[in-house]
C-alpha atoms as one frame of an Amber mdcrd trajectory, in Angstrom:
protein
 129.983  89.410 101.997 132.299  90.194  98.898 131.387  89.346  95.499 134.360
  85.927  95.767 132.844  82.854  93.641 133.216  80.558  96.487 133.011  77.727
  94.057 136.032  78.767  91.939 139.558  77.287  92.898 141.672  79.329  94.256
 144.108  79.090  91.623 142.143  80.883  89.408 142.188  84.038  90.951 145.638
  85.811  92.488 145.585  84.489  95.520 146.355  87.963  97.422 143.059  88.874
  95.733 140.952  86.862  97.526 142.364  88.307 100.683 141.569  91.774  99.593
 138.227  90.855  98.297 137.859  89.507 101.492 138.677  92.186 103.746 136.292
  94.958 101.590 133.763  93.207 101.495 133.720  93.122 105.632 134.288  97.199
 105.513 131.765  97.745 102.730 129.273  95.244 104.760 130.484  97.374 108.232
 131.683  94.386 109.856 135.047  95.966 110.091 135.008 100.000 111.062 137.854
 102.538 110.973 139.922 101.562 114.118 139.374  97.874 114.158 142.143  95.272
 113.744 142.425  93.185 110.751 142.727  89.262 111.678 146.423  88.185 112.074
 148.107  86.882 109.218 147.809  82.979 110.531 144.533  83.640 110.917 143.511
  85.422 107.502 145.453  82.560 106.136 143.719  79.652 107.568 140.558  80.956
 106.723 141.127  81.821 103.201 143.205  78.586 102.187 145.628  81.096 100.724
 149.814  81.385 101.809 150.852  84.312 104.209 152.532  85.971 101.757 149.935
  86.229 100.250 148.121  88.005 103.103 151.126  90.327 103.267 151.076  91.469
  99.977 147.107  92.138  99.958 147.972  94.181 103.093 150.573  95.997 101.123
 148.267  97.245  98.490 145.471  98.224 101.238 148.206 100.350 103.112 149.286
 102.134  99.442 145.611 102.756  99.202 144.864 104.494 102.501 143.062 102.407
 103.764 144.604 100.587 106.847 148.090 100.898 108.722 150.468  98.550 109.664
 153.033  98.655 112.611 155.121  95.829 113.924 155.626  95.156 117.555 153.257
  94.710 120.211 150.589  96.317 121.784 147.254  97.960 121.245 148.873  99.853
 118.175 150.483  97.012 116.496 148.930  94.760 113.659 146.861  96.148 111.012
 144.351  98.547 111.267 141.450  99.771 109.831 142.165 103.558 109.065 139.372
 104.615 106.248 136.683 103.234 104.452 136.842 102.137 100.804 135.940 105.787
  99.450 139.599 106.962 101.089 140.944 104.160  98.752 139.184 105.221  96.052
 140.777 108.541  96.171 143.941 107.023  96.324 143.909 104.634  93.531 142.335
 107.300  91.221 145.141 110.013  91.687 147.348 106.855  91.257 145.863 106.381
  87.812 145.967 110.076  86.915 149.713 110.195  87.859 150.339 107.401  85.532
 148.461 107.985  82.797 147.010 111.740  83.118 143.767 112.409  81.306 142.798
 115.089  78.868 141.727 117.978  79.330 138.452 118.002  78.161 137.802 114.505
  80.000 138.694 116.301  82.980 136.354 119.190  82.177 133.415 116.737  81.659
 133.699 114.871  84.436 134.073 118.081  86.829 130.500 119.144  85.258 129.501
 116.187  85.933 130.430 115.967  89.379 130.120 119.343  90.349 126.579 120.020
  89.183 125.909 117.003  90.791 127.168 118.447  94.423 125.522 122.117  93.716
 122.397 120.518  92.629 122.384 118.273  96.131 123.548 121.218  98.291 121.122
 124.031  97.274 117.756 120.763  97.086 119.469 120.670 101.037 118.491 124.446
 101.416 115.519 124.439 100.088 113.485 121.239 101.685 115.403 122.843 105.189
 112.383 124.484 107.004 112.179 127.899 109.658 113.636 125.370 112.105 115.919
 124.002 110.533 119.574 124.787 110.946 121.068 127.035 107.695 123.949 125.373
 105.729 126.977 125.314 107.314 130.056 126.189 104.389 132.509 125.840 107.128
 135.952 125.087 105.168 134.939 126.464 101.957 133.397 129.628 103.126 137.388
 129.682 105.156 138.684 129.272 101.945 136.870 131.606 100.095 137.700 134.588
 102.674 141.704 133.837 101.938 141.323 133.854  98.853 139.852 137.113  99.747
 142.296 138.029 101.672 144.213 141.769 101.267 147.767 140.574 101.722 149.762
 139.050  98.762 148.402 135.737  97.717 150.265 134.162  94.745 148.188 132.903
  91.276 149.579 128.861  92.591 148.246 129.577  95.536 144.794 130.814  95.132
 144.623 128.228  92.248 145.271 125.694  95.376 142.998 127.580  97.568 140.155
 127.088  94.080 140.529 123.629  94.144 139.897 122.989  97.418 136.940 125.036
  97.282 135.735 123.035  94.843 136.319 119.628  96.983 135.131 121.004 100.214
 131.772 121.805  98.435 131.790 118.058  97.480 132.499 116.844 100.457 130.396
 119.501 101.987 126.781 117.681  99.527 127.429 114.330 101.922 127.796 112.083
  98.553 131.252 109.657  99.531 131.174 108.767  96.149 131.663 112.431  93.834
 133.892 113.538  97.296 136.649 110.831  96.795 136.403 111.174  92.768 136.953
 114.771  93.451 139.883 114.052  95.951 140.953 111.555  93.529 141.129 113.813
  90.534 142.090 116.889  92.276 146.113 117.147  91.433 144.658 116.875  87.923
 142.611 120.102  88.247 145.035 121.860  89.600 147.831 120.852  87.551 145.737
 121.852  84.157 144.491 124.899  85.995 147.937 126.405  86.743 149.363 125.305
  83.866 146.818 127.460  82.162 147.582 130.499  84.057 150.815 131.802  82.122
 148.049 132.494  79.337 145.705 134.768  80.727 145.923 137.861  79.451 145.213
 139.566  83.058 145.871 137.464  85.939 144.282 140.171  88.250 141.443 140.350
  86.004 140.761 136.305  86.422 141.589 136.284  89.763 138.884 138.636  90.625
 136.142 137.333  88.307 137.099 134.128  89.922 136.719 134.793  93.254 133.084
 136.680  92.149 132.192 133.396  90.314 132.733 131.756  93.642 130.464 133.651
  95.885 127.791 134.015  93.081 128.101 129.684  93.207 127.307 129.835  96.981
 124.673 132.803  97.263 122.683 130.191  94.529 123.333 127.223  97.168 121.911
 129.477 100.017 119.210 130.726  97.856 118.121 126.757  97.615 118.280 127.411
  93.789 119.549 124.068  91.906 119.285 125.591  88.192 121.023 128.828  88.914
 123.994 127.094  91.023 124.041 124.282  88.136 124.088 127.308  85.614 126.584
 129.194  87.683 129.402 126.242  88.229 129.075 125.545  84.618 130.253 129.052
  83.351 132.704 128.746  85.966 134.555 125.432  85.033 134.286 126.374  81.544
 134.999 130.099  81.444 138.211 129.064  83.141 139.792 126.466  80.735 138.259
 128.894  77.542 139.668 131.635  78.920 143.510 129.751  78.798 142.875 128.211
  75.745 142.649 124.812  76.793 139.334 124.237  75.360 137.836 126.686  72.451
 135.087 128.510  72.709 133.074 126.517  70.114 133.383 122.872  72.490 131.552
 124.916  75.544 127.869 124.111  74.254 129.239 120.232  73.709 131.295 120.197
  76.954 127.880 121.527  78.364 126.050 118.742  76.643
């Protein structure tokens, strides 16, 4: 069940939040899945003791976050339903909260540390308890996106920064942890916006571009190795050599950004 105080009056609470408290707490407890059917709105509101506009506009703010779809009419497609788990609203409401506020710079280089060591550190431990048997890693979209960035026709600096960043989240998503893949998804237009907005200071953007794309494959040939510390090590210098390199950060913060 959600975390509702059963015991506290409705009135104390928005009443469209009990509804939404409600309906995670049956998709975090899996008794609503991704293609179920919410309860109708006479329903939900019987149950709840709460108005059906109040339902509504719970729904509302469940379909901004990704996480169900509505459709009027009849049928097996009509109603509300169940489209993503709470991690796809996650993602949601955090690039929400980056487009309205934005975060700093060196926020966002901590927390990609954070996160990103996190997902290296998981995905080469993967490698390394696999045994002779065992399937080898599968990179799948991030080894695609590493051969166009590798790729001998033109490939403009916004574009392979796009390409970058969703090497980065496909490694995340790749390590199996919901949690660091939708913070990633949710702070992604944040990378990439700081990222190319560094680019116009580099003094060679073929230079960057190159070391880069080295940086990249020296990341994953530590992940296949099954080496945590070097692919920690490895990502680090990455992230940071980046936003030093642009002058976002100086080169004196690295060993605290580090930290």
């Amino acid at each position: 069940m959600s975390d509702i105080d059963a015991s506290a009056p409705i009135d104390s609470r928005r009443a469209w939040e009990v509804v939404l408290q409600h309906i995670e707490g049956d998709l975090l407890a899996g008794r609503l899945v991704p293609g179920d059917h919410l309860p109708a709105e006479r329903t939900l509101s019987s149950e709840l003791g709460v108005g059906r506009s109040s339902v509504r506009e719970a729904l509302r703010v469940l379909e901004v976050l990704g996480l169900i779809r509505t459709q009027t009419g009849s049928g097996p497609q009509s109603g509300a339903i169940i489209v993503a788990r709470p991690s796809g609203g996650m993602s949601s409401l955090m690039r929400l909260q980056v487009a309205a506020q934005g975060f700093d710079v060196r926020d966002v280089v901590k927390t990609r540390l954070v996160l990103e060591s996190a997902v290296v550190t998981e995905l080469a431990e993967l490698v390394a308890r696999d045994t002779a048997d065992s399937a080898p890693l599968d990179l799948g979209v991030a080894a695609q996106l590493l051969d166009a960035m590798d790729a001998d026709g033109p490939v403009s600096g916004a574009e392979f920064l796009a390409l970058d960043a969703a090497f980065h989240l496909a490694l995340a998503e790749l390590s199996g942890n919901a949690v660091i893949a939708s913070m990633m998804a949710g702070l992604r237009s944040s990378i990439e916006s700081y990222v190319l907005a560094g680019a116009p200071n580099l003094p060679s953007w073929a230079e960057t571009s190159g070391r880069l794309r080295g940086e990249h494959r020296a990341i994953v040939s530590a992940i296949e190795a099954g080496d945590a510390e070097l692919a920690r090590t490895r990502v680090t210098a990455h992230i940071t050599g980046y936003y030093t390199e642009t002058n976002f950060i100086a080169a004196s913060e690295q060993r605290t950004l580090h930290g």
